[in-house]
N, C-alpha and C positions, 0 to 999 in steps of 0.2 A: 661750477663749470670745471670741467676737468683742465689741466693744467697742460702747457704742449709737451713736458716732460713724461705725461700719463698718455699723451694720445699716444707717443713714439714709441712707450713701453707696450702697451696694449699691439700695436700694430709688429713690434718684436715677437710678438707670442707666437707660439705655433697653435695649429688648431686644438689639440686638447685644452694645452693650457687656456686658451681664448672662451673657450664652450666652460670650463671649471671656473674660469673667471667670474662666466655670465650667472653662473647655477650659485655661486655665492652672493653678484648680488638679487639674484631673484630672490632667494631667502633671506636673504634680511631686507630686503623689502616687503614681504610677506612675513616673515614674524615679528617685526621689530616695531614701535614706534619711534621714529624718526624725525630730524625736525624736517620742514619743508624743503629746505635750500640743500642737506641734503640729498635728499630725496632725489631731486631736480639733478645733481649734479651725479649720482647713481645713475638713474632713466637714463640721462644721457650718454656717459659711460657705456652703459649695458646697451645703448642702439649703434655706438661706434664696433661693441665687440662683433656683435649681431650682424652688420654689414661688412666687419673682413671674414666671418666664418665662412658667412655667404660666396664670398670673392674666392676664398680659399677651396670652397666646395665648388666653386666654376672652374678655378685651374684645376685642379685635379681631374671633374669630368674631361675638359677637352683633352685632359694627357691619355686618360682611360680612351678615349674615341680615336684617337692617334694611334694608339697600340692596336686596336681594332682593326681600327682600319689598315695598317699596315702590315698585319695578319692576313687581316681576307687578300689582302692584293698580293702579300711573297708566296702564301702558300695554301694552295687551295686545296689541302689533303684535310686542312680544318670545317670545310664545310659540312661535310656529313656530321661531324660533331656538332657545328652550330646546328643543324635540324633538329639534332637529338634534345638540345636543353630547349629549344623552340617548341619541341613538342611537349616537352615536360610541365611549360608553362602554362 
C-alpha cells in the first residue's frame, strides 16, 4: 500500500509527470515478474494517478469552456469563425 508520503507526492505531480508515472508502472507490470504485494501496492498507485489525471483533465476542461464561453459573450466578431471549424467538422 502506498505510503501517505507517496499519495502527497503523486498528487504533487503535474499532469505529464502523473501520466509518465502511470506508463512506468504499467510496464513493469506488464514486463516484469513481481511478487504479489507488490503488484497490489503498484495497481493501486497507478489507480490514485489515474483518478488525479482524470481530475486534472476536468479542471482544464472547465477552464477551456470559461474561455469559450467568455469569447462568444465579449465578442461576437468570433462567430463566423466558429461556423467555419463547425463546418469543417
Amino acid at each position: 500500500m502506498p505510503t501517505k508520503k507517496q499519495s502527497q507526492k503523486n498528487e504533487s505531480l503535474n499532469f505529464e509527470e502523473a501520466i509518465e508515472r502511470l506508463e512506468n508502472i504499467i510496464e513493469k507490470m506488464e514486463g516484469e515478474r513481481i511478487p504479489l504485494e507488490e503488484l497490489l501496492k503498484d495497481y493501486e498507485e497507478g489507480t490514485k494517478l489515474l483518478n488525479a489525471c482524470k481530475e486534472k483533465i476536468n479542471v482544464a476542461k472547465e477552464k477551456v469552456e470559461k474561455i469559450n464561453n467568455s469569447l462568444n459573450e465579449d465578442e461576437a466578431s468570433l462567430d463566423p469563425l466558429d461556423e467555419i471549424i463547425d463546418q469543417g467538422e
